[in-house]
N, C-alpha and C positions, 0 to 999 in steps of 0.2 A: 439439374434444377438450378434455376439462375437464385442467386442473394436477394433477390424483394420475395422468392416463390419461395423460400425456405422462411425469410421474416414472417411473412404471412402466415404460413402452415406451423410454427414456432408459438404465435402471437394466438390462433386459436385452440391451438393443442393447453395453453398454459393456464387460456380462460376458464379450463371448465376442472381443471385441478385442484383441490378445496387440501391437500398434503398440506400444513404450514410449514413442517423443516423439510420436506421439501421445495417448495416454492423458497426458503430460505436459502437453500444451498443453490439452486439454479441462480437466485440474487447475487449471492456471494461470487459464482462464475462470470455470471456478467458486469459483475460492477468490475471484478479483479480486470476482467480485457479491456472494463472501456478505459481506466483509468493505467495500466499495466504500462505502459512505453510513453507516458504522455510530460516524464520529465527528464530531461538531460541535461548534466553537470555542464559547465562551461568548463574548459582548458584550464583556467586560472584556478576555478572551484574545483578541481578536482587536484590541483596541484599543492592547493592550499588543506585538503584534505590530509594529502601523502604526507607533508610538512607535520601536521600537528600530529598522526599515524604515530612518524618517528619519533617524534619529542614524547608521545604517552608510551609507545615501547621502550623508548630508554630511561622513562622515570622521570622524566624532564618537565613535567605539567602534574599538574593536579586533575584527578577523576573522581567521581562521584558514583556511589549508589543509586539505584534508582528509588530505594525507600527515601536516602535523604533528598534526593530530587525534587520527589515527592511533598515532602515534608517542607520543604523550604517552598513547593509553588500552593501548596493548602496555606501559609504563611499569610500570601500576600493576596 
């Protein structure tokens, strides 16, 4: 079965489905693939990552909660 004859047969199989958490979770599958590979780090960004990695495993930065995160972005 070629990829337009499965989108096809996919596309009317899903019309006639009235499951909400279903149709939810089928969403959740497709949204994860379309969006899934669609960002990659640059060499620098990923180097600049390793850098700060180090510096919070050895106590060298300051980290945050996500409550105070939080609290400080309901702030502004």
């Amino acid at each position: 079965m070629t990829s337009a004859t499965l989108k096809k047969n996919i596309t009317a199989i899903v019309a006639n489905i009235n499951d909400k958490s279903f149709l939810e979770a089928v969403f959740t599958i497709i949204n994860t693939k379309l969006y899934d590979d669609s960002y990659t780090l640059t060499i620098e960004q990923k180097k600049e990552l390793d850098k700060r990695k180090g510096k919070h495993l050895k106590g060298e930065s300051k980290s945050y909660a996500w409550s105070e995160v939080k609290k400080a972005a309901l702030k502004k």
